[in-house]
N, CA, C and O atoms as CSV, one atom per row, in Angstrom:
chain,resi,resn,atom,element,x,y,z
A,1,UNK,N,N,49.371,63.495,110.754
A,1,UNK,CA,C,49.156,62.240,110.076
A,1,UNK,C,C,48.572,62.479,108.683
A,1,UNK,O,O,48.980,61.974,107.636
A,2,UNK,N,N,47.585,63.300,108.830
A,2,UNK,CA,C,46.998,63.431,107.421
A,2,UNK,C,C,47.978,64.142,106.329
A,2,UNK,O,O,48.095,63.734,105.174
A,3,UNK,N,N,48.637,65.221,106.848
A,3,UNK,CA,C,49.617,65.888,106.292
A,3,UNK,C,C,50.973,64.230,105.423
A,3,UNK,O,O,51.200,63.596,104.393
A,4,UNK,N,N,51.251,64.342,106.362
A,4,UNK,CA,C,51.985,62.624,105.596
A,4,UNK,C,C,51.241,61.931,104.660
A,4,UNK,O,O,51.666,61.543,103.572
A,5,UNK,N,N,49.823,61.741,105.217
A,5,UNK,CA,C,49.476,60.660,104.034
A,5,UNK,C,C,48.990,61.845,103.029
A,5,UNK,O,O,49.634,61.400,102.078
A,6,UNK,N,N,48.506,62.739,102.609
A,6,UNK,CA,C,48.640,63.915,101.665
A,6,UNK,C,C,50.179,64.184,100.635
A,6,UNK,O,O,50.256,64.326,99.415
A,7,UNK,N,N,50.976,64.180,101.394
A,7,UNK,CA,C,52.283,64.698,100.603
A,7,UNK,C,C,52.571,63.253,100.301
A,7,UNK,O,O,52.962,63.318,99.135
A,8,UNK,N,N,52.619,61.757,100.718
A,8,UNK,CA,C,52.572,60.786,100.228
A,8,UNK,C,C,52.183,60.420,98.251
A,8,UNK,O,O,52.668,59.901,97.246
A,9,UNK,N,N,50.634,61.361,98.911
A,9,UNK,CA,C,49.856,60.780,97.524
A,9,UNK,C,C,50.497,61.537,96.466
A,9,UNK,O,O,50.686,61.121,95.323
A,10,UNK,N,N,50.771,62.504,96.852
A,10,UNK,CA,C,50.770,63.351,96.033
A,10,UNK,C,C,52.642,63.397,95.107
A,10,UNK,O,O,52.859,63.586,93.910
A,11,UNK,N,N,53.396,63.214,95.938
A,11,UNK,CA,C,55.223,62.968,95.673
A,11,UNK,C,C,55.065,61.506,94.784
A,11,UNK,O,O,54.210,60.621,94.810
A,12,UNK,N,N,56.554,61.735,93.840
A,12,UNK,CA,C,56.543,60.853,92.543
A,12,UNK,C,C,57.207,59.737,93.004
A,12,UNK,O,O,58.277,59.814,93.608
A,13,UNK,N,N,56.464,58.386,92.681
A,13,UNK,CA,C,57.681,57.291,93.211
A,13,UNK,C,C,59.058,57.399,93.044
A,13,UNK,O,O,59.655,58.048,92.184
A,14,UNK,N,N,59.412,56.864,93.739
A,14,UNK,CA,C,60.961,57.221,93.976
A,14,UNK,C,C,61.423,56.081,94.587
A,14,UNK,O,O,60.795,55.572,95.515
A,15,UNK,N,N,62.882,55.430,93.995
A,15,UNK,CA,C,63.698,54.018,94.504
A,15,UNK,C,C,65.004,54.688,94.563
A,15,UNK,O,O,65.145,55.782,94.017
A,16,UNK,N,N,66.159,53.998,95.309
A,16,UNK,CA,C,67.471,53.838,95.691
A,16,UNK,C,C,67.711,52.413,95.034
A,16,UNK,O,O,66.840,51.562,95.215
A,17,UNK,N,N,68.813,52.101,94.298
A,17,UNK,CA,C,69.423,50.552,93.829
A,17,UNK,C,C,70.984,51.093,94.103
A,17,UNK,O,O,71.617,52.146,94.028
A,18,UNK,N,N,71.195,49.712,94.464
A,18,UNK,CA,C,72.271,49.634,95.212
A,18,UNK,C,C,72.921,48.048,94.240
A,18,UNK,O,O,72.393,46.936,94.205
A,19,UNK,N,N,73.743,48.349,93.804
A,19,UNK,CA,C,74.251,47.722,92.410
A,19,UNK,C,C,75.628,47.015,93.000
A,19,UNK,O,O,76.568,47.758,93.283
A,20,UNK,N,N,75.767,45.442,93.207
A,20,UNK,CA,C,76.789,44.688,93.848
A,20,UNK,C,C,77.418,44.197,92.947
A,20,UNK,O,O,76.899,43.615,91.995
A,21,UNK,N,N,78.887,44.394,93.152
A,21,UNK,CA,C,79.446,43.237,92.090
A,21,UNK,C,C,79.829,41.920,92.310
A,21,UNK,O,O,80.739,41.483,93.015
A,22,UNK,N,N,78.944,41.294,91.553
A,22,UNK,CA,C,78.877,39.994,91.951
A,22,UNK,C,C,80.728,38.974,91.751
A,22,UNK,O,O,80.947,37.877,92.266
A,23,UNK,N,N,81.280,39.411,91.283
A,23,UNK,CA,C,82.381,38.495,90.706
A,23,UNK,C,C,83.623,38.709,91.920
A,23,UNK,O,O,84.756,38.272,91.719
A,24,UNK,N,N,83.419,39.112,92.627
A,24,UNK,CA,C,84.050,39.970,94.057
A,24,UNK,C,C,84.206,38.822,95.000
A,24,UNK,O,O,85.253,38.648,95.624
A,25,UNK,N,N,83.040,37.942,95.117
A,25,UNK,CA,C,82.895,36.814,95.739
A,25,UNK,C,C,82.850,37.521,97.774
A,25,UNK,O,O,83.302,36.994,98.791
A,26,UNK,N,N,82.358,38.392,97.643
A,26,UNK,CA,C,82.207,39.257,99.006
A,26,UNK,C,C,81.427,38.224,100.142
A,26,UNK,O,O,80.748,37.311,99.672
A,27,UNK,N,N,81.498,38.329,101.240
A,27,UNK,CA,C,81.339,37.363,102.392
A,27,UNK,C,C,79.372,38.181,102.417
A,27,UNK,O,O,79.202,38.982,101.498
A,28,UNK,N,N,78.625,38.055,102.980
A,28,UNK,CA,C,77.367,38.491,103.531
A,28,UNK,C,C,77.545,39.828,103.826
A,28,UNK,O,O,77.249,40.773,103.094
A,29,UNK,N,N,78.111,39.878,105.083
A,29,UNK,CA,C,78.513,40.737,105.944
A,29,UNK,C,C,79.224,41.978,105.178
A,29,UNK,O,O,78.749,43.107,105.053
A,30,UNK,N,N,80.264,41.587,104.775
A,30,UNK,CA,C,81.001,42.439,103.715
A,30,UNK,C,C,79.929,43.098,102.614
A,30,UNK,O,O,79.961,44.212,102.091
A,31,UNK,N,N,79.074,42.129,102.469
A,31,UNK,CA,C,78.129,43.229,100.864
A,31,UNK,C,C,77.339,44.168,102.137
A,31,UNK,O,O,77.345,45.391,102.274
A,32,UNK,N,N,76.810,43.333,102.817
A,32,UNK,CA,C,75.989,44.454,103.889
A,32,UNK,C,C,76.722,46.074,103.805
A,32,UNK,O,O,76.227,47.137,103.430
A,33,UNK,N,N,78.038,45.767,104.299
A,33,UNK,CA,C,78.046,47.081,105.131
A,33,UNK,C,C,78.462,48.059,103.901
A,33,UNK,O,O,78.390,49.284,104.005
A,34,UNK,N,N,78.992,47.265,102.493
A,34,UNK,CA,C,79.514,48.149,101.832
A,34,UNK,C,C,77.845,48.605,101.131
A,34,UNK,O,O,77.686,49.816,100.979
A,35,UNK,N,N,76.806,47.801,100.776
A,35,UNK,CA,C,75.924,48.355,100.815
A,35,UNK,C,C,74.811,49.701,101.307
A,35,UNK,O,O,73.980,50.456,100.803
A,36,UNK,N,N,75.504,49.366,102.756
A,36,UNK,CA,C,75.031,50.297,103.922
A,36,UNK,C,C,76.338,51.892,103.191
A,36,UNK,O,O,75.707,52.909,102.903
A,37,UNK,N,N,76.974,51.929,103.101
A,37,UNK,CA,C,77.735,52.543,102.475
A,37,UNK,C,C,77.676,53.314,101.062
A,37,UNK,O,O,78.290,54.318,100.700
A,38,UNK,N,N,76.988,52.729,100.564
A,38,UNK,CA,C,76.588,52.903,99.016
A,38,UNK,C,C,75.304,54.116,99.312
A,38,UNK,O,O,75.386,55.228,98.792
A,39,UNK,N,N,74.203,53.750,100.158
A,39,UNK,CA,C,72.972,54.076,100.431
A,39,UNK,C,C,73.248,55.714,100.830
A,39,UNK,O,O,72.711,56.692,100.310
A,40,UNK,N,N,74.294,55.688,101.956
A,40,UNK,CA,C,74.445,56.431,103.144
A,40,UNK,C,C,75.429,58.056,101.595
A,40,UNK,O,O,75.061,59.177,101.245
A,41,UNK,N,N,76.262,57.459,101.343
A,41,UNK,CA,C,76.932,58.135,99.938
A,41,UNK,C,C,75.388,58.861,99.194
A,41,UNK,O,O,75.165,60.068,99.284
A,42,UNK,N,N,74.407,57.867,98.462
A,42,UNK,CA,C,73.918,58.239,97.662
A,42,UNK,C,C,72.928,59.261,98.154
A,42,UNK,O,O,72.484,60.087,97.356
A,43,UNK,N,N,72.575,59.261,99.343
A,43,UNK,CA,C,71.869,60.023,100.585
A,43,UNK,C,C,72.331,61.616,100.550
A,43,UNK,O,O,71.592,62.519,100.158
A,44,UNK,N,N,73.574,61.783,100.989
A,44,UNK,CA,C,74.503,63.140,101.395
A,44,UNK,C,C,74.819,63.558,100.088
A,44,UNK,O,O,74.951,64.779,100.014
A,45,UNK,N,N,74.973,62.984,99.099
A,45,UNK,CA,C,75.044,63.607,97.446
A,45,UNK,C,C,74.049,64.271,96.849
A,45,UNK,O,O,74.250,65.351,96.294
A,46,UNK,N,N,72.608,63.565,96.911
A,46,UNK,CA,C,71.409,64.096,97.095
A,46,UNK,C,C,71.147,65.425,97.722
A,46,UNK,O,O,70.801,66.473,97.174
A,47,UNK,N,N,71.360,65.195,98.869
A,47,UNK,CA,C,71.396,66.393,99.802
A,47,UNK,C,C,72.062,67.559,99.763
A,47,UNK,O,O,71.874,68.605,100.385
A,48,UNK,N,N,73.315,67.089,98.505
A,48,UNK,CA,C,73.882,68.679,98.378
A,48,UNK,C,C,73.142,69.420,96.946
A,48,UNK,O,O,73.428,70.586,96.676
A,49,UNK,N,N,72.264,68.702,96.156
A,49,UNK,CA,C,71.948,68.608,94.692
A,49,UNK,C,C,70.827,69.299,95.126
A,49,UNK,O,O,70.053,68.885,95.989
A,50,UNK,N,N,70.727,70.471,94.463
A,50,UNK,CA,C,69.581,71.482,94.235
A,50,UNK,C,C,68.121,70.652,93.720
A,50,UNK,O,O,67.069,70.874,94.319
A,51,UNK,N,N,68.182,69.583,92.438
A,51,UNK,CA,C,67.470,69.344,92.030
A,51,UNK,C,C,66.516,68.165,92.433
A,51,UNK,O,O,65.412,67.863,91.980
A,52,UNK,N,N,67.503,67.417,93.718
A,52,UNK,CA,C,67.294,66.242,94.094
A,52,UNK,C,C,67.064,66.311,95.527
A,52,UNK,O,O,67.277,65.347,96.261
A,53,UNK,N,N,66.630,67.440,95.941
A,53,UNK,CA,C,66.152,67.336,97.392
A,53,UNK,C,C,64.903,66.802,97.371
A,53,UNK,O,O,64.712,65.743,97.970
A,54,UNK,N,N,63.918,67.403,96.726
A,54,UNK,CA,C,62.232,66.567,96.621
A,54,UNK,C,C,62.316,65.921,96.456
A,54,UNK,O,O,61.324,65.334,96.888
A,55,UNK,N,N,63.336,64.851,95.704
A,55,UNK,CA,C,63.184,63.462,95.380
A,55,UNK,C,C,63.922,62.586,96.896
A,55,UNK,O,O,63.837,61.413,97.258
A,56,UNK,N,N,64.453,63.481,97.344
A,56,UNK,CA,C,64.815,62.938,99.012
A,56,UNK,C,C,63.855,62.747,99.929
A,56,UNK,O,O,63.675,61.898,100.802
A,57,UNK,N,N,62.996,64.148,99.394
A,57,UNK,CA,C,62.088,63.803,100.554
A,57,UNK,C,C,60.806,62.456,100.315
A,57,UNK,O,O,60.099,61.754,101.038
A,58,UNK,N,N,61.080,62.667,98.715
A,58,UNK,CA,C,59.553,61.783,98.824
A,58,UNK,C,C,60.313,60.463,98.972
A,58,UNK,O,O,59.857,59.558,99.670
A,59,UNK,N,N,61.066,60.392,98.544
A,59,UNK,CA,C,61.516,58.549,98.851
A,59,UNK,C,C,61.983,58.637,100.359
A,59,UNK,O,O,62.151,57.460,100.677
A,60,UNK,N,N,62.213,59.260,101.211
A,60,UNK,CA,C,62.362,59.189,102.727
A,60,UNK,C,C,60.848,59.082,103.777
A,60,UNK,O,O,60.679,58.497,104.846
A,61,UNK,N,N,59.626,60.157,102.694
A,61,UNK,CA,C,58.434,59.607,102.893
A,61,UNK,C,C,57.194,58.379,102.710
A,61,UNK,O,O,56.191,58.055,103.346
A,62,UNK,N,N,57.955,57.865,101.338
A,62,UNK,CA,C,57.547,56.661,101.018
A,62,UNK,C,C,58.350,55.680,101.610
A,62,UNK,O,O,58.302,54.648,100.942
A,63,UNK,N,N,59.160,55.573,102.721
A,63,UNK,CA,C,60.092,54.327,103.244
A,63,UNK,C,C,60.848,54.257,102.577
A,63,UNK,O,O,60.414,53.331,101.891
A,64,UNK,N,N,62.028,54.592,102.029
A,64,UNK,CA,C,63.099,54.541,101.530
A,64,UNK,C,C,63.142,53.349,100.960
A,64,UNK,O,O,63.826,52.558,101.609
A,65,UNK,N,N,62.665,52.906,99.974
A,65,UNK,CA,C,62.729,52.027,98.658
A,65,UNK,C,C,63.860,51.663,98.143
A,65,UNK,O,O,64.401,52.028,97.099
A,66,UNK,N,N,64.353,50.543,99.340
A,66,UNK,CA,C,65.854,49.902,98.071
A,66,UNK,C,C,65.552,48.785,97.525
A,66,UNK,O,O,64.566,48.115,97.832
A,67,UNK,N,N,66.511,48.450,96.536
A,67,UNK,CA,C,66.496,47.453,95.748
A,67,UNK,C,C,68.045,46.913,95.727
A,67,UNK,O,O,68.932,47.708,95.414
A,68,UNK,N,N,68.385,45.462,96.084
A,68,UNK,CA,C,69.768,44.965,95.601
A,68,UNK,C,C,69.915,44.444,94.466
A,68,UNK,O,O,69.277,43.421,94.221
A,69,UNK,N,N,70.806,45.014,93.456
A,69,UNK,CA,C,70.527,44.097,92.294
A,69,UNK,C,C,72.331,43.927,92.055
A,69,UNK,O,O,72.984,44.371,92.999
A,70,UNK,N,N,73.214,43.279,90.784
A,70,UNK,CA,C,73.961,42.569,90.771
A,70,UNK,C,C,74.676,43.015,89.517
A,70,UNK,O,O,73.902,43.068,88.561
A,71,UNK,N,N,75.740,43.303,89.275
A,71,UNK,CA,C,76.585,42.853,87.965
A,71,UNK,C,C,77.299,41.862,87.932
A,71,UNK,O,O,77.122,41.146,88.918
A,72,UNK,N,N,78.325,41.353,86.956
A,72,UNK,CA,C,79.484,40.254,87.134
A,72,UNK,C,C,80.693,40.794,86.659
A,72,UNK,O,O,81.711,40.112,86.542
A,73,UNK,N,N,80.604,42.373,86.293
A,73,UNK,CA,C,82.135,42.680,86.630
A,73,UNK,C,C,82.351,44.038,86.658
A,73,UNK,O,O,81.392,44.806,86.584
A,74,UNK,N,N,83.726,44.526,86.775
A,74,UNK,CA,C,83.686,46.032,86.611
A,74,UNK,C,C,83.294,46.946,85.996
A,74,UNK,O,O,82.858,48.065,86.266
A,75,UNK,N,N,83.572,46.106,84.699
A,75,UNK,CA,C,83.151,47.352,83.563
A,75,UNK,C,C,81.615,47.671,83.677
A,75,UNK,O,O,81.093,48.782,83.771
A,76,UNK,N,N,81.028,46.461,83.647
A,76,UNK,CA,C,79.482,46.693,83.980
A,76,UNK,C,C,79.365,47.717,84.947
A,76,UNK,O,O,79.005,48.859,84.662
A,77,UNK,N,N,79.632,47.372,85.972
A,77,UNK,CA,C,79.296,48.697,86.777
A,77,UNK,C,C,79.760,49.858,86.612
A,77,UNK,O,O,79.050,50.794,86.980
A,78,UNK,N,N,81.180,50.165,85.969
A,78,UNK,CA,C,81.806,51.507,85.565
A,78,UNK,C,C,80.493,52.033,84.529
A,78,UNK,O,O,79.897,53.085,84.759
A,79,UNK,N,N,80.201,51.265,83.533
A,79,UNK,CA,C,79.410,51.563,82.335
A,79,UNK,C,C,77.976,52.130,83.026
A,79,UNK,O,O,77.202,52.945,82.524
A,80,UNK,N,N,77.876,51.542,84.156
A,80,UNK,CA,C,76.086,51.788,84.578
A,80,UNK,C,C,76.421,53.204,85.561
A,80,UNK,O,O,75.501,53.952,85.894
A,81,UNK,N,N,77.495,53.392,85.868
A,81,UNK,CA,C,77.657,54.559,86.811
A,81,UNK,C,C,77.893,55.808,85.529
A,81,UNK,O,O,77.837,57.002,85.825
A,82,UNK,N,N,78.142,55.364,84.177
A,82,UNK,CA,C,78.040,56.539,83.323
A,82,UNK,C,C,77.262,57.195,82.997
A,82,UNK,O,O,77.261,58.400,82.744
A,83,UNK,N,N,76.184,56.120,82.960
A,83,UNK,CA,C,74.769,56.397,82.199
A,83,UNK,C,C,73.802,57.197,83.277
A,83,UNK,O,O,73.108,58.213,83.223
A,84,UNK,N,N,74.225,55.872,84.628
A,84,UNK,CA,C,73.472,57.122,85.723
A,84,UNK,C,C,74.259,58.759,85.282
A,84,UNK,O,O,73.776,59.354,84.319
A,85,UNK,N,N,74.752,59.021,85.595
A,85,UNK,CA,C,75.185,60.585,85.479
A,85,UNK,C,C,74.921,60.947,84.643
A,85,UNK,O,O,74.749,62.154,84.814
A,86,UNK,N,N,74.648,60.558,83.216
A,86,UNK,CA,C,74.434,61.050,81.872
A,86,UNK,C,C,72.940,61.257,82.184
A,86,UNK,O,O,72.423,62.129,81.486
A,87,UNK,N,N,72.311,60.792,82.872
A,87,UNK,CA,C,70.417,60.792,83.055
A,87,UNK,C,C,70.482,61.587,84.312
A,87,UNK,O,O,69.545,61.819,85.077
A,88,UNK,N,N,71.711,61.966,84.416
A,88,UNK,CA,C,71.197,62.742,85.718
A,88,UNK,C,C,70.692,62.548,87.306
A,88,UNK,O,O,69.912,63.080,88.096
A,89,UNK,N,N,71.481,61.628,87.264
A,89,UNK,CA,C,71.018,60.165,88.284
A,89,UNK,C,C,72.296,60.467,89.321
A,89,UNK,O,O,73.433,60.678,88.901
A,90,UNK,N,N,71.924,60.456,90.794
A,90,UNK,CA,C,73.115,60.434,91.396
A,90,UNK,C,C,73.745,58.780,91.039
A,90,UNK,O,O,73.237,57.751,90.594
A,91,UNK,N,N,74.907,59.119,91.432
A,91,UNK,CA,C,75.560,57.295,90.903
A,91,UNK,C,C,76.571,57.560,91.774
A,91,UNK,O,O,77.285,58.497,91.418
A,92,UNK,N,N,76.964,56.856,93.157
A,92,UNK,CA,C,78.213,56.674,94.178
A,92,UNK,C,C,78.664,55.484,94.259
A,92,UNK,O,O,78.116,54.413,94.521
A,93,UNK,N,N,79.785,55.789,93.994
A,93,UNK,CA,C,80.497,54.479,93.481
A,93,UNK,C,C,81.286,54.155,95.314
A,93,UNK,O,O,81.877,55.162,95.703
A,94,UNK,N,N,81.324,53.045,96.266
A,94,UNK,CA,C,82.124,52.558,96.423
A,94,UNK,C,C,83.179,51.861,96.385
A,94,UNK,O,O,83.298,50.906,95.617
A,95,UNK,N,N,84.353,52.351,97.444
A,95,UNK,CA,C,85.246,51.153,97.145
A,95,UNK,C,C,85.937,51.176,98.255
A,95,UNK,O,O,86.082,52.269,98.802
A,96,UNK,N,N,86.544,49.945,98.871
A,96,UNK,CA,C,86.477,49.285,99.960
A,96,UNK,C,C,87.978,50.049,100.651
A,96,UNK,O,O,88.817,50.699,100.028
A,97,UNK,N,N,87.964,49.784,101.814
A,97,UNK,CA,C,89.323,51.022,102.323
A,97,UNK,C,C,90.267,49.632,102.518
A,97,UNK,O,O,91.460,49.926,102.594
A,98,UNK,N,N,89.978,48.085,102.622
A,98,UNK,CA,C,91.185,47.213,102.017
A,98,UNK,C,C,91.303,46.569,103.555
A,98,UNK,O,O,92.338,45.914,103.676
A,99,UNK,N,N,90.687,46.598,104.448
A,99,UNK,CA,C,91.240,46.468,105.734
A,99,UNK,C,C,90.883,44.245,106.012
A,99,UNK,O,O,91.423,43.390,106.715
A,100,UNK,N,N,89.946,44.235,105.193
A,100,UNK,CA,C,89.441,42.936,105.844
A,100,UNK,C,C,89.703,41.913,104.238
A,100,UNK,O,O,90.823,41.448,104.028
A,101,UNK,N,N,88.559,41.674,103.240
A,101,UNK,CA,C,88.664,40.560,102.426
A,101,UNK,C,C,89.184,41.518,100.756
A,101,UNK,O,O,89.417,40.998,99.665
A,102,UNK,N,N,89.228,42.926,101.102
A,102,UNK,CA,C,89.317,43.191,99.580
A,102,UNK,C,C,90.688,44.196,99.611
A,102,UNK,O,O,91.003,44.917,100.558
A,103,UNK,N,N,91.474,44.043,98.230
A,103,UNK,CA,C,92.315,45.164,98.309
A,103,UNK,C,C,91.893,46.743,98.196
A,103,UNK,O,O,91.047,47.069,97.364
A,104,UNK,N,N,92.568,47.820,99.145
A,104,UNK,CA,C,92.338,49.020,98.632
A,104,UNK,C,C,91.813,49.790,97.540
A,104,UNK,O,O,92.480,49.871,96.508
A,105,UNK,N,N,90.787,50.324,97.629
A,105,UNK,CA,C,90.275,50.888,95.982
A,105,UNK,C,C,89.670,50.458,95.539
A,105,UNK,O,O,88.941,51.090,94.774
A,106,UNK,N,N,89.506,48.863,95.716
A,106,UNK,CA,C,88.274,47.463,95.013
A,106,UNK,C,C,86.920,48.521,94.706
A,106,UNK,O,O,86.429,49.221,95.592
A,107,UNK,N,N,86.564,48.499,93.682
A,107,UNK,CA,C,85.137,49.201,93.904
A,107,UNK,C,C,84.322,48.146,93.622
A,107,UNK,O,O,84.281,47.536,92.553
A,108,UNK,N,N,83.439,47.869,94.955
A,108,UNK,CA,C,82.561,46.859,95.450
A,108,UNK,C,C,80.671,47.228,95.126
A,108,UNK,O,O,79.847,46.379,94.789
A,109,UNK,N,N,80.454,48.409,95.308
A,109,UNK,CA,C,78.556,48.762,95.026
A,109,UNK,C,C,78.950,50.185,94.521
A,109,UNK,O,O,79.817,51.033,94.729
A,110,UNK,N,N,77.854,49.991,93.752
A,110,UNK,CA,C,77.393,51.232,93.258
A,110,UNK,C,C,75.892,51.802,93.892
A,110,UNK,O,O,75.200,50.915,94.391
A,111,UNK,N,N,75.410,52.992,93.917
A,111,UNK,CA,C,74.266,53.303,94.386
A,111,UNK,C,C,73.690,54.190,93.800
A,111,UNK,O,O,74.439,55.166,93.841
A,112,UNK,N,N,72.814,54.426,93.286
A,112,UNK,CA,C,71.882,54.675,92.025
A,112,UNK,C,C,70.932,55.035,92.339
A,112,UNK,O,O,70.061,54.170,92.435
A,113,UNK,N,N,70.506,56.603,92.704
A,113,UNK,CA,C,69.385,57.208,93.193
A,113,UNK,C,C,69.817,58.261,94.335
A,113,UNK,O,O,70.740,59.076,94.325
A,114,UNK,N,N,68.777,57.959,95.399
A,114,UNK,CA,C,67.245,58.126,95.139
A,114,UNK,C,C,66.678,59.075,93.701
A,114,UNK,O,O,67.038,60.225,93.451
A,115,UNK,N,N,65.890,58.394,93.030
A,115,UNK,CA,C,65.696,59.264,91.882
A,115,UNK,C,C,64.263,58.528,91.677
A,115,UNK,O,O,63.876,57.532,92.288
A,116,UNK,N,N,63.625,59.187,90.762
A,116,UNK,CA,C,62.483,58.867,89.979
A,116,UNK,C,C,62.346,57.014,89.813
A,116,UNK,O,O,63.326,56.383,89.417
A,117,UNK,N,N,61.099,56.336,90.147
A,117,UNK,CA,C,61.004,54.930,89.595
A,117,UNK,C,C,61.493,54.398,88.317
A,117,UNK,O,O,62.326,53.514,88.116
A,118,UNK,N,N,60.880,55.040,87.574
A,118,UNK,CA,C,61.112,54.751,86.190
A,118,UNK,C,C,62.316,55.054,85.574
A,118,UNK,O,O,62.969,54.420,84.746
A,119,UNK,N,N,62.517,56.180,86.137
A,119,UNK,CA,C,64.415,56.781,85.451
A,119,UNK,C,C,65.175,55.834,85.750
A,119,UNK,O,O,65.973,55.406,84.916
A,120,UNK,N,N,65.082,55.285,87.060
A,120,UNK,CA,C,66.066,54.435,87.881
A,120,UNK,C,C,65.924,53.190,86.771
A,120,UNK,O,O,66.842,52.761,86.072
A,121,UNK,N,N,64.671,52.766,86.786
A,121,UNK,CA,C,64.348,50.831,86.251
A,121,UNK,C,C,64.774,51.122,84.974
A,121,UNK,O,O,65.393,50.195,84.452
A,122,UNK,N,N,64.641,52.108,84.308
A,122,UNK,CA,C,65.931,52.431,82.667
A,122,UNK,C,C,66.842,52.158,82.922
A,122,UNK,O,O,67.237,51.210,82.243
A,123,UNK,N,N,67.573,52.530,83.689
A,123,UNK,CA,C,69.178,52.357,84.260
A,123,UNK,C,C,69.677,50.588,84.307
A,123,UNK,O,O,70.740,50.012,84.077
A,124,UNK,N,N,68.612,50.237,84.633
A,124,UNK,CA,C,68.790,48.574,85.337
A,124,UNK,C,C,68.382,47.785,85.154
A,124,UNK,O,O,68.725,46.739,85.706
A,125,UNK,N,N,67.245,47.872,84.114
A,125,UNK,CA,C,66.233,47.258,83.412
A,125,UNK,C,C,66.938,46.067,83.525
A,125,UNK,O,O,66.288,45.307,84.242
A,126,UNK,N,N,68.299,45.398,83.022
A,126,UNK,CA,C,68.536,44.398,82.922
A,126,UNK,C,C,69.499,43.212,83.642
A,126,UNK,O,O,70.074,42.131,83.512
A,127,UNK,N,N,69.186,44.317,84.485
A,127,UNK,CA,C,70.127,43.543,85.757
A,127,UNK,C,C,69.174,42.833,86.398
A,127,UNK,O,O,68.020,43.261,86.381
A,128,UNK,N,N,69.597,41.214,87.302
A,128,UNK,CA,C,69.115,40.574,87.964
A,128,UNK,C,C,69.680,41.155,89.471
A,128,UNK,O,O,70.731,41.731,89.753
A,129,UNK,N,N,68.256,40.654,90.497
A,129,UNK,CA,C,68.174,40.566,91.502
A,129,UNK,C,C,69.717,39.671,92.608
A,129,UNK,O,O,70.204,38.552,92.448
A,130,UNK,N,N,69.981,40.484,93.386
A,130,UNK,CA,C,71.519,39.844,94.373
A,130,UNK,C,C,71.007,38.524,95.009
A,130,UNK,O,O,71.754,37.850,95.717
């Protein structure tokens, strides 16, 4: 226990954003899982990244810190998945396999992290809440 709350204090905040496109007009259910999707991507990318394992662990020790936030169209999100990578930011782009409300390929969330607090809220600074 103490060991946890020790490596707690001590590891750098750390968030996951999970970036929806709003103009998609997606059912609940549908943002859920492609969400759940986005997370699960930005997770195993992490995990292969030399530089981004500590930042796995501490945001898996701090409760895995997501945030939903929103664009209103593609380009927005193409543009924010650049910049993540340009900062060094994992950035996993979904897109939907076409079976239920969206066509094949639709890219529906983006997922943005786990990385540093502050690196991340640069990234998004100006995006509103889903």
């Amino acid at each position: 226990m103490f060991k946890k709350m020790f490596a707690a204090a001590t590891t750098p905040c750390t968030k996951l954003v999970l970036v929806v496109r709003g103009d998609l007009k997606m059912s609940k259910g549908k943002t859920a899982a492609q969400c759940a999707h986005a997370a699960i991507l930005c997770y195993q990318q992490s995990q292969k990244e030399m530089g981004k394992k500590k930042l796995v662990e501490s945001w898996s020790l701090l409760g895995q810190p997501k945030i939903v936030l929103r664009v209103n169209s593609l380009d927005e999100l193409t543009n924010l998945q650049i910049r993540a990578r340009n900062a060094g930011v994992v950035a996993a782009l979904v897109r939907d396999a076409g079976r239920t409300q969206l066509e094949a390929g639709t890219a529906t969330v983006l997922g943005v992290g786990p990385d540093i607090e502050g690196t991340v809220d640069e990234l998004v600074a100006n995006l509103k809440l889903l």
